[in-house]
C-alpha atoms as a printed R data frame, in Angstrom:
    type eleno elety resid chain resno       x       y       z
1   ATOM     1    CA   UNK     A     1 -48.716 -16.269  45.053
2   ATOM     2    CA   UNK     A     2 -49.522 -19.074  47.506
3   ATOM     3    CA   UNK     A     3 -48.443 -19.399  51.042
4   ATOM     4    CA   UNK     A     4 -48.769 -21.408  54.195
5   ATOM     5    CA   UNK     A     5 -50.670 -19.600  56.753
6   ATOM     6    CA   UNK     A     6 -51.075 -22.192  60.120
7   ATOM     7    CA   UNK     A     7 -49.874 -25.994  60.521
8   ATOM     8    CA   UNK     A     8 -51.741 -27.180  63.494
9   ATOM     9    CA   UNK     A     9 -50.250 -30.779  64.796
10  ATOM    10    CA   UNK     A    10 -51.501 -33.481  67.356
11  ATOM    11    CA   UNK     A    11 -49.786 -37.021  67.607
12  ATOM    12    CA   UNK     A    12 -46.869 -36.756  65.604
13  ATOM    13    CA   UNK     A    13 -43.225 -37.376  67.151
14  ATOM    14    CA   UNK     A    14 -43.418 -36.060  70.531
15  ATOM    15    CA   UNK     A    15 -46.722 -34.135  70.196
16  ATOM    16    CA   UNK     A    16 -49.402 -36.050  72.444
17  ATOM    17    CA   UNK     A    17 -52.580 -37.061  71.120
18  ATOM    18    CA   UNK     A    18 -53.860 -36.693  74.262
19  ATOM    19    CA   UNK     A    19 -53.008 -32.973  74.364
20  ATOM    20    CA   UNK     A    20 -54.893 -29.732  72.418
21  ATOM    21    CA   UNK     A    21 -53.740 -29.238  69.023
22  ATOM    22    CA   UNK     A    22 -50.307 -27.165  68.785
23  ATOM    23    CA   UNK     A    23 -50.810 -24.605  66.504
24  ATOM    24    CA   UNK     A    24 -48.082 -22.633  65.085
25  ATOM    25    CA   UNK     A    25 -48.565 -19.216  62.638
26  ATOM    26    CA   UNK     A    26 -46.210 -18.505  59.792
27  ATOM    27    CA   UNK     A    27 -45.548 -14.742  59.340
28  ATOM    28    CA   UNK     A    28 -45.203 -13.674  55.660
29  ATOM    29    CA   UNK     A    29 -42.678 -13.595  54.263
30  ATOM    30    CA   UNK     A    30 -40.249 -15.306  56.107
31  ATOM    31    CA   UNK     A    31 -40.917 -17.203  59.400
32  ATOM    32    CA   UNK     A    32 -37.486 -18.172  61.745
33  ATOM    33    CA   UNK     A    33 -38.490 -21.286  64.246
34  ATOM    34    CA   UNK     A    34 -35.684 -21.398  66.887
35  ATOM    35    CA   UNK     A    35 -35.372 -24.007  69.438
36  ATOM    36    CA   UNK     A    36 -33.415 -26.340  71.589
37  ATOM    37    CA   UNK     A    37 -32.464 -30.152  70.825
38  ATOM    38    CA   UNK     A    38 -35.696 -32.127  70.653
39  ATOM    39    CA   UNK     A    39 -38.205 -29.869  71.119
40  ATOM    40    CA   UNK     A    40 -39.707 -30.455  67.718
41  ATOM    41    CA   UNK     A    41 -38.517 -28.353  65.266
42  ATOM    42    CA   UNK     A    42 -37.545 -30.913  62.524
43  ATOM    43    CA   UNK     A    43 -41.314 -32.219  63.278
44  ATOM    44    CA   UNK     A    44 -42.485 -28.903  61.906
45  ATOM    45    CA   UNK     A    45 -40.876 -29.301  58.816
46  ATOM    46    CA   UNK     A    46 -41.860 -33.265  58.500
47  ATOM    47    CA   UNK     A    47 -45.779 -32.151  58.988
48  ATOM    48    CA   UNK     A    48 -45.668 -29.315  56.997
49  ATOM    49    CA   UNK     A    49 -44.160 -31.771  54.104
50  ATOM    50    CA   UNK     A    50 -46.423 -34.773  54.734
51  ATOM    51    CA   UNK     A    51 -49.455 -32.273  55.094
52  ATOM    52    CA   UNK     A    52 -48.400 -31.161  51.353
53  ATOM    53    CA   UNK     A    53 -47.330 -34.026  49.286
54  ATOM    54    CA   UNK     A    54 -47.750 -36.805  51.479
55  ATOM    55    CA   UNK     A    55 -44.611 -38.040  51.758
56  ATOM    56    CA   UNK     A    56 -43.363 -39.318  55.027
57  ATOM    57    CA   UNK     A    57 -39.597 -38.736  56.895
58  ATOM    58    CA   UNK     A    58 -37.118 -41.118  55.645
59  ATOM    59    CA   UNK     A    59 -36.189 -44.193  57.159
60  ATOM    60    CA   UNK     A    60 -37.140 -48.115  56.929
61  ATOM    61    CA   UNK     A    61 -40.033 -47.549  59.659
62  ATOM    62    CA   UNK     A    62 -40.892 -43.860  59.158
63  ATOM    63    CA   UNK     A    63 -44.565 -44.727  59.263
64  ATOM    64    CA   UNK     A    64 -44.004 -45.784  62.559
65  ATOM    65    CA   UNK     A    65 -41.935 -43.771  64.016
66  ATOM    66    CA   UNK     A    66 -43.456 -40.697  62.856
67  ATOM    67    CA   UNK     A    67 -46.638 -40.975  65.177
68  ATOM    68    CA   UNK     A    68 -46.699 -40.842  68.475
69  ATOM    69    CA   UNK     A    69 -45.678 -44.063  70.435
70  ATOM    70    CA   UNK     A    70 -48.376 -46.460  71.853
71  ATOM    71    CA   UNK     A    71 -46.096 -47.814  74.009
72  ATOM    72    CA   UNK     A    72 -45.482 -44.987  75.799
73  ATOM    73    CA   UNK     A    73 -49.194 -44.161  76.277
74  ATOM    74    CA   UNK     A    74 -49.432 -47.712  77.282
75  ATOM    75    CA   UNK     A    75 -51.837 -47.808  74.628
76  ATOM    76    CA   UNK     A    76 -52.279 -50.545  71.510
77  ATOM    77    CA   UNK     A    77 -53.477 -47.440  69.038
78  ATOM    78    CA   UNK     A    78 -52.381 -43.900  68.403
79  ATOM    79    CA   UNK     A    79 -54.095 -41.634  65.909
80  ATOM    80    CA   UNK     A    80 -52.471 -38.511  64.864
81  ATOM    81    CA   UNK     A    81 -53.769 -36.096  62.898
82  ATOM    82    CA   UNK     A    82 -52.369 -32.407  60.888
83  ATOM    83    CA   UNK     A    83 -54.067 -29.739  59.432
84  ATOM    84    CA   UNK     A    84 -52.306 -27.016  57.245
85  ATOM    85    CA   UNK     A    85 -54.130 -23.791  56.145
86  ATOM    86    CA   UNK     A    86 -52.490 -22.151  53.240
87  ATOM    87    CA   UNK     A    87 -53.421 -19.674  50.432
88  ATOM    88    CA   UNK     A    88 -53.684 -21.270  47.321
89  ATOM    89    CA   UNK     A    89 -52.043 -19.854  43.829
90  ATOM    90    CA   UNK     A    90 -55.380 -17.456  43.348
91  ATOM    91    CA   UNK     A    91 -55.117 -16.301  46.896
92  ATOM    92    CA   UNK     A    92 -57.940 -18.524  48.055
93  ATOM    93    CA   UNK     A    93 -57.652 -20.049  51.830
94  ATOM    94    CA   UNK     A    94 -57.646 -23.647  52.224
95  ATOM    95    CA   UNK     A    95 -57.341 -26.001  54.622
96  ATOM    96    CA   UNK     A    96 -55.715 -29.868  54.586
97  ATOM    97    CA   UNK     A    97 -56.315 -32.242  56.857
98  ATOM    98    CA   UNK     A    98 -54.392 -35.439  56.778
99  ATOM    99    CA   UNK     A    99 -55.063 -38.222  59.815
100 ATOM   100    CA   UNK     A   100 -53.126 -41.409  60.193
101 ATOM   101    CA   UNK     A   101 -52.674 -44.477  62.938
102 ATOM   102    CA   UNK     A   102 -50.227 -46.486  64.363
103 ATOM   103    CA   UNK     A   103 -51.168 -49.893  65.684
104 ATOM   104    CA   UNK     A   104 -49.369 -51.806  68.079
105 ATOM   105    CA   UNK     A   105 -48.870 -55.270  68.134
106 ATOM   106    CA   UNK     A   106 -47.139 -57.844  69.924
107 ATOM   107    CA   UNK     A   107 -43.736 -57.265  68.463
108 ATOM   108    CA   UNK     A   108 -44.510 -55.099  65.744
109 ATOM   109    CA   UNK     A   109 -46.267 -51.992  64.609
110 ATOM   110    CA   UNK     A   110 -48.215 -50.906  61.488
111 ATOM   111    CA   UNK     A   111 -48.632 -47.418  59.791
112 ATOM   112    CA   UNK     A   112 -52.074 -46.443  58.153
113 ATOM   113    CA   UNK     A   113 -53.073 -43.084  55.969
114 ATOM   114    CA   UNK     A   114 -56.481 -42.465  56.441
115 ATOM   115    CA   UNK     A   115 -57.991 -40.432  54.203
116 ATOM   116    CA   UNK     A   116 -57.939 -36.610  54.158
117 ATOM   117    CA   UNK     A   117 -59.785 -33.578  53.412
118 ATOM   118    CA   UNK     A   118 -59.480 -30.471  52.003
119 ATOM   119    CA   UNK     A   119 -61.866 -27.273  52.934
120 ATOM   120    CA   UNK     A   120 -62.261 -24.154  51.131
121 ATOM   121    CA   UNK     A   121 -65.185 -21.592  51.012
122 ATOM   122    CA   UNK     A   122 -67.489 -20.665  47.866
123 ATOM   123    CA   UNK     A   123 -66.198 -17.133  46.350
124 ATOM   124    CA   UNK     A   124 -70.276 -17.076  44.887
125 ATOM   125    CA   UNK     A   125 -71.977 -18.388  48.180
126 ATOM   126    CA   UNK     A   126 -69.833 -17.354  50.714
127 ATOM   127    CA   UNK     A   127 -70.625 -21.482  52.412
128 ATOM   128    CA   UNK     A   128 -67.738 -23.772  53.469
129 ATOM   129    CA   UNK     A   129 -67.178 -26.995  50.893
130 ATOM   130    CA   UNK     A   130 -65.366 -29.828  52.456
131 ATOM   131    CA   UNK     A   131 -64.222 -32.292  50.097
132 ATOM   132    CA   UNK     A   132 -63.023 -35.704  51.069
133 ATOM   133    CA   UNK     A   133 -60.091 -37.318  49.171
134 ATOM   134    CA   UNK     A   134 -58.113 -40.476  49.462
135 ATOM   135    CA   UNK     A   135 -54.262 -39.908  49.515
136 ATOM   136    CA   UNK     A   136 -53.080 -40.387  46.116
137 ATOM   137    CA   UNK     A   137 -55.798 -37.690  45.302
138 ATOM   138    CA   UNK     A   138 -54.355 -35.439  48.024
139 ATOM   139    CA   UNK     A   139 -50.781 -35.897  47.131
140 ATOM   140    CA   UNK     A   140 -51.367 -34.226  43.568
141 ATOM   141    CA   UNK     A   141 -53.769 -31.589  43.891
142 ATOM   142    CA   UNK     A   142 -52.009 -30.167  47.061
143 ATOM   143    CA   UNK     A   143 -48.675 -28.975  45.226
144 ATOM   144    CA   UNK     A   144 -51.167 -27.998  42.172
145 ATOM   145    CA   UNK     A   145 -53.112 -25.625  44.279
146 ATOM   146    CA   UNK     A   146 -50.118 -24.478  45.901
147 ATOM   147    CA   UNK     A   147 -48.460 -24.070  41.696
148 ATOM   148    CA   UNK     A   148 -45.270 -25.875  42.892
149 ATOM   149    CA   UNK     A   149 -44.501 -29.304  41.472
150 ATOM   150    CA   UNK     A   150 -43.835 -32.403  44.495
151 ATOM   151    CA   UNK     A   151 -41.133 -32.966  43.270
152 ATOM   152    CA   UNK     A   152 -39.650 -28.680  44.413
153 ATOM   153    CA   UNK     A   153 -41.604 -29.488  47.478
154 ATOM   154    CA   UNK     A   154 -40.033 -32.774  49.189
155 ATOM   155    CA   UNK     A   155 -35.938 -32.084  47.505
156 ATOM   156    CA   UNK     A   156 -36.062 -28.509  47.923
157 ATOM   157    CA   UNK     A   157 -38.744 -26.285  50.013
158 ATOM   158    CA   UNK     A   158 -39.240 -28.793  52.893
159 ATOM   159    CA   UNK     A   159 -36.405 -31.097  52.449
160 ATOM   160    CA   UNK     A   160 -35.230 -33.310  55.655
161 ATOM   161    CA   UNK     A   161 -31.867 -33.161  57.143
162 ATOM   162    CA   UNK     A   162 -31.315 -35.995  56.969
163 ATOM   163    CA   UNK     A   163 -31.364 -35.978  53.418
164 ATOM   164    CA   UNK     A   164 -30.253 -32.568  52.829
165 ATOM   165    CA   UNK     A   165 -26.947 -34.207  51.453
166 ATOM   166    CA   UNK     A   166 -28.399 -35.336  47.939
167 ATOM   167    CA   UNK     A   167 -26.548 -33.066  45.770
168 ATOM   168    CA   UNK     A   168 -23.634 -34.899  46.927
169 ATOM   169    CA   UNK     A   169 -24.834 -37.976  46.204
170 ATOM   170    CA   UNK     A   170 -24.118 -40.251  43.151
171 ATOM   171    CA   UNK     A   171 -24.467 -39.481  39.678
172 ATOM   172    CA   UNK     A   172 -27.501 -41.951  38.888
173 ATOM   173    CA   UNK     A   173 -29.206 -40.562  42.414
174 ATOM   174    CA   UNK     A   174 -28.321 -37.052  41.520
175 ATOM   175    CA   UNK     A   175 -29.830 -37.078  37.823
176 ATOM   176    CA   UNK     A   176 -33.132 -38.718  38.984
177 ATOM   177    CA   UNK     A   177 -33.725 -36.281  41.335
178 ATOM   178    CA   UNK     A   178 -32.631 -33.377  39.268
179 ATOM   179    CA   UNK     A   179 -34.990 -35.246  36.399
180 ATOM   180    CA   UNK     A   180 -37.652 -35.050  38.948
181 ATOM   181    CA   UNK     A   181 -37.061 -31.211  40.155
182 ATOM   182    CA   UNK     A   182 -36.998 -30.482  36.410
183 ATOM   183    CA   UNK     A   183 -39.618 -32.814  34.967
184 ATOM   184    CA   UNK     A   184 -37.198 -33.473  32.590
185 ATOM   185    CA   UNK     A   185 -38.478 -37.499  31.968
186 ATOM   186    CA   UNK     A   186 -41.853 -35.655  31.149
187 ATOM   187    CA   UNK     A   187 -40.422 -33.208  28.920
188 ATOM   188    CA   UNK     A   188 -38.485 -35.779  27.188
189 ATOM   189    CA   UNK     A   189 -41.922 -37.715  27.040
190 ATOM   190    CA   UNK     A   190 -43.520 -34.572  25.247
191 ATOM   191    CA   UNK     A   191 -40.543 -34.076  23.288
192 ATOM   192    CA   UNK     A   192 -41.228 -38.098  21.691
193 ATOM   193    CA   UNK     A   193 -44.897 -37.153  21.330
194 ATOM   194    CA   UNK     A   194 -44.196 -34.019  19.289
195 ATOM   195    CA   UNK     A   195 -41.550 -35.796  16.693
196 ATOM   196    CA   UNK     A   196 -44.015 -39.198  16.514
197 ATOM   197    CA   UNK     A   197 -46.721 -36.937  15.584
198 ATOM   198    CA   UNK     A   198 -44.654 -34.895  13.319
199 ATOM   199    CA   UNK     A   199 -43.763 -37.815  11.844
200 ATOM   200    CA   UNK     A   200 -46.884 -39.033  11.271
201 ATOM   201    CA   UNK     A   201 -47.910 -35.646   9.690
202 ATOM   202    CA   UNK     A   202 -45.388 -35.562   7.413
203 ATOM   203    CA   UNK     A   203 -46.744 -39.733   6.408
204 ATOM   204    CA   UNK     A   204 -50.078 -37.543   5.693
205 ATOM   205    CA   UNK     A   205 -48.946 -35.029   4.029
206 ATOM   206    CA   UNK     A   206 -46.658 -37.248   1.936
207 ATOM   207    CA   UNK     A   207 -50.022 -39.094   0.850
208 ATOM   208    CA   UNK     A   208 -52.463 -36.128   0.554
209 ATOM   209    CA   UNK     A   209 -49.545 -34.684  -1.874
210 ATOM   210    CA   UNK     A   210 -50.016 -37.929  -3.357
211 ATOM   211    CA   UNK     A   211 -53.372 -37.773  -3.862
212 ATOM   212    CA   UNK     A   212 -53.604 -34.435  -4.655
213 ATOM   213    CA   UNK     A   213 -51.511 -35.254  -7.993
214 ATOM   214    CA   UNK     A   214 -53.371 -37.869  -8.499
215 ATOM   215    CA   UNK     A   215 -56.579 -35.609  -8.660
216 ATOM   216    CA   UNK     A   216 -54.475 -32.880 -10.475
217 ATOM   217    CA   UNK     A   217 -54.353 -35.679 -13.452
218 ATOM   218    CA   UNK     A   218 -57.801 -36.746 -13.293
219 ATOM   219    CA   UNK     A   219 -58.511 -32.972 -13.441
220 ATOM   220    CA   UNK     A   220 -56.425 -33.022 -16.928
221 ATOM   221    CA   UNK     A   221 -57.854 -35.733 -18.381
222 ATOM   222    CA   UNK     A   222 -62.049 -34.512 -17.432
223 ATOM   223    CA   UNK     A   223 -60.325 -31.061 -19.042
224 ATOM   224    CA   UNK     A   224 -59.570 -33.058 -22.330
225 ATOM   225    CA   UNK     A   225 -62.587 -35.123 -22.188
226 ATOM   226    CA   UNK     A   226 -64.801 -31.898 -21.546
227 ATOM   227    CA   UNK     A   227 -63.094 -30.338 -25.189
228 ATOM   228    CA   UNK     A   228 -63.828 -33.902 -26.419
229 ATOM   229    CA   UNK     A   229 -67.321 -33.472 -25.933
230 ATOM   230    CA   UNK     A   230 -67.785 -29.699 -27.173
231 ATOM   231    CA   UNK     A   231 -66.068 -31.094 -30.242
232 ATOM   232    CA   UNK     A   232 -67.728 -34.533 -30.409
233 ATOM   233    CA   UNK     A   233 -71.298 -31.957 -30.136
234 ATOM   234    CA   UNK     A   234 -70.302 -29.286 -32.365
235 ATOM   235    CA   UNK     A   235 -69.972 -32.281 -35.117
236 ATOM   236    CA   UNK     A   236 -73.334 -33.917 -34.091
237 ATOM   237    CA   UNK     A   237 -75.306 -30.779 -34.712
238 ATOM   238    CA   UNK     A   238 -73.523 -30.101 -37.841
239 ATOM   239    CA   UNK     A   239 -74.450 -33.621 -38.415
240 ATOM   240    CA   UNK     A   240 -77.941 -33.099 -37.549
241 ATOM   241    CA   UNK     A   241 -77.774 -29.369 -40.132
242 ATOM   242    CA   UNK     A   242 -76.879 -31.427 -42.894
243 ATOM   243    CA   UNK     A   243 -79.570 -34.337 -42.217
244 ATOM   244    CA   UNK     A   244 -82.546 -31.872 -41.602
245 ATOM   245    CA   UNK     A   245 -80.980 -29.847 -45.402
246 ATOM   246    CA   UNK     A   246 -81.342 -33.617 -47.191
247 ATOM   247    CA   UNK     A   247 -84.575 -34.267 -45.569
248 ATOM   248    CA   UNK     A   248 -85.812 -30.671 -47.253
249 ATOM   249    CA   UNK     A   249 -84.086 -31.814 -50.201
250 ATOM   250    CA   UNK     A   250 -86.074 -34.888 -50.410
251 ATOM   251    CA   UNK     A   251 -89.111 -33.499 -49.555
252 ATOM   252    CA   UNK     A   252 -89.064 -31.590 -52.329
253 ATOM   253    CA   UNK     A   253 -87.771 -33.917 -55.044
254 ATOM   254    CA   UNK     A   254 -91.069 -35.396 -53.876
């Protein structure tokens, strides 16, 4: 069973990046974070889902406004980093690292991903493998080590408050996102797949039947031109008898 172990967090919201890493532990199996207005506690839950699937808080400039300010810092660049160590579906510790940065401009700023890593250690060699991965990469083999789908992981497990309200939203909203939860477009996908390729069996089979009746009657006829040929011998070497008894005949009248 995999579970999330340490989140560690620097430059995000109100963390500084100027300050240590804050570090918080998760006790298994339940962990309670209690705290007043604005001390960070819906940041907790927005880095522990970004550090996962990648997906940031919504909003038109969540990008932005998810790292720390430059402005405040007086400064045209902020980089902010997290780093989530977590037991993977076979029990395995791993690690996550995401970093991003926030630029500052004149009258506008701009969000980058950089890429991340993941670290793990070698059951055979005991040695630490770091592996670096860009964020698409990231984004899908997190919830696969973790053996829950993105999908579970942004709508349900770490789902924002602000957007806690979707099962009350619209009918087209709600399907797609219970068709996401579900996988339900993919198992109709799989569902096509089966019946075009059943179809396309039975299209075989419907032609090897064919051509197995086909064979079945050229089968019947080499069967009636094999007694054709016994017969058609049988006469030739009575044929042949008779011939050799005139040629002895002849030989004699001699």
């Amino acid at each position: 069973m995999a579970s999330i172990a340490k989140l560690s967090i620097r430059g995000v919201r109100s963390f500084s990046p100027n300050d240590d890493e804050q570090v918080i532990g998760f006790c298994f199996p339940l962990t309670i974070i209690v705290g007043a207005n604005g001390c960070g506690k819906t940041t907790i839950i927005e880095s522990l889902k970004y550090a996962v699937t990648g997906s940031l808080p919504p909003g038109n400039k969540a990008g932005q406004a998810f790292v720390h300010d430059p402005k405040s810092l007086g400064q045209t660049n902020v980089k902010a980093s997290i780093k989530l160590r977590f037991n993977n579906t076979e029990g395995s510790s791993m690690v996550v690292a995401r970093s991003m940065e926030v630029t500052q401009k004149k009258t506008t700023a701009s969000f980058k991903a950089l890429d991340g890593t993941i670290r793990t250690v070698n059951r055979e060699t005991g040695e630490r493998v770091t592996m670096s991965h860009k964020c698409t990469e990231l984004d899908k083999n997190i919830p696969f080590f973790l053996g829950v789908s993105k999908p579970i992981l942004e709508h349900v497990v770490f789902c924002h408050q602000e957007d806690s309200s979707w099962p009350l939203q619209e009918g087209a909203v709600l399907k797609k996102r219970f068709d996401d939860i579900f996988d339900s477009t993919r198992y109709a996908k799989a569902l096509e797949e089966i019946k075009g390729q059943r179809k396309d069996y039975a299209s075989k089979v419907k032609d090897l039947k064919a051509d197995l009746a086909g064979l079945n009657s050229h089968k019947h006829a080499a069967t009636g031109f094999r007694e054709e040929m016994e017969d058609c011998k049988d006469k030739i070497s009575g044929m042949e008898d008779k011939i050799k008894i005139l040629n002895d005949e002849i030989e004699q009248e001699r």
